[in-house]
N, C-alpha and C positions, 0 to 999 in steps of 0.2 A: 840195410838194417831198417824194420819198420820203426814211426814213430810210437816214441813212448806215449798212451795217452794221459800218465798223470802230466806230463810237461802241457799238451793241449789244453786240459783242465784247467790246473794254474794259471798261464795264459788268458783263457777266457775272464776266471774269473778276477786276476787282477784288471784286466782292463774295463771290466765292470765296475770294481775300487777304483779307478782312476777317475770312470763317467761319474761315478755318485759323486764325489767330489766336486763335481764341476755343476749337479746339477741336472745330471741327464740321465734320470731315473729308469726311462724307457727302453735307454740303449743298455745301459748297466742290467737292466733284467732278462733281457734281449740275450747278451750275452751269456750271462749264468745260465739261461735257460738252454743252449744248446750244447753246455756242458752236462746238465739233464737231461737231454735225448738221449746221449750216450750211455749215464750212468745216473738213474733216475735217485741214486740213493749217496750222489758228491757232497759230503756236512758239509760244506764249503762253497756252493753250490747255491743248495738248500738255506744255507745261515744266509749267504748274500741276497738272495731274494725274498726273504723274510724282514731284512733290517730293512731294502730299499724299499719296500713294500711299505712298510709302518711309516716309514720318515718320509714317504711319497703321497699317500692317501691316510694315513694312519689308522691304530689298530686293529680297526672293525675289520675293514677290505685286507688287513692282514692276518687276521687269524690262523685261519684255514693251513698258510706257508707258517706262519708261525709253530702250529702243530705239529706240521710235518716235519720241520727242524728239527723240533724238542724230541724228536719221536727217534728219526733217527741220532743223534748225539747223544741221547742219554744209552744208546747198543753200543755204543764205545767207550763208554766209561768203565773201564776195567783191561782194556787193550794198551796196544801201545801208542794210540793215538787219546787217550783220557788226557793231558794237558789241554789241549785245542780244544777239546769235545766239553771239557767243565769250561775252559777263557769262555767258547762261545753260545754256553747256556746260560753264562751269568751276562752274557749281549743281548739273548736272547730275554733275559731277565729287564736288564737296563731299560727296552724299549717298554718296555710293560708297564713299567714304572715300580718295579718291585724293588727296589733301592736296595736293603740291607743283604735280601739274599741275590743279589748282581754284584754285591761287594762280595759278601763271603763268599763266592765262584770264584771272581778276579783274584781273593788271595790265596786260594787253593791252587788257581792255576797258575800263578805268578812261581810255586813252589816245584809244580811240576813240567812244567815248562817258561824259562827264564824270556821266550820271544812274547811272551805272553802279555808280558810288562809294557814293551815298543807298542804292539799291536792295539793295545788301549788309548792310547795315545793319538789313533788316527783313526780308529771304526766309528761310524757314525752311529753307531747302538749306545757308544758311553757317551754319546755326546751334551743330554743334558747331565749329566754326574761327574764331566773335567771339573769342574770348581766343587766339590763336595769334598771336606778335608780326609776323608776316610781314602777314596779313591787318591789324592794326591799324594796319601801317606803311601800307599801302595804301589804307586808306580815312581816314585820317586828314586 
């Protein structure tokens, strides 16, 4: 049986979550990125390498990924992937510093997808908004 490649996808891109974490911006993009050879349009992908982007060199040097994020996630808003595609426009938000509309994403997507909640909790896109009482009322 060939491999599935959303399971590669996933993979790549969690392990890319794991490097940001630590810190290791380069291999994290590294990663996402050759889930992009494959499948140049992964929101998942695309989102990871937009946020490590911003929290690595910040916004300037990220726009361009940031763009292209917003560009593909806002074509699935109306699918069945629109929970994930608003959680990570309001991420996409967070880093920007657009505050009130990165909240109103996070609670629309909180409603439409319940992992949405968790997922805030660890992305480094909310990361200056964890202490903001709106976001904590929301993933609470």
């Amino acid at each position: 049986m060939p491999p599935n490649p959303y399971n590669f996808a996933r993979w790549q891109c969690d392990r890319g979550l794991l490097l940001s974490y630590c810190g290791r911006y380069v291999e994290s993009i590294t990663s996402c990125k050759e889930v992009l050879r494959k499948n140049t349009e992964d929101s998942f992908a695309l989102y990871n390498v937009a946020v490590f982007k911003a929290r690595w060199h910040g916004l300037i040097k990220a726009r361009s990924d940031i763009n292209r994020a917003r560009s593909v996630l806002l074509s699935l808003v109306g699918t069945e992937e629109q929970g994930l595609a608003i959680y990570r426009l309001g991420g996409l938000a967070a880093i920007e510093g657009q505050t009130e509309l990165a909240l109103s994403y996070l609670e629309q997507s909180v409603l439409l997808d319940t992992e949405a909640r968790e997922f805030a909790l660890h992305d480094l896109a909310w990361l200056d908004l964890r202490a903001h009482p709106s976001f904590r009322a929301i993933t609470s």
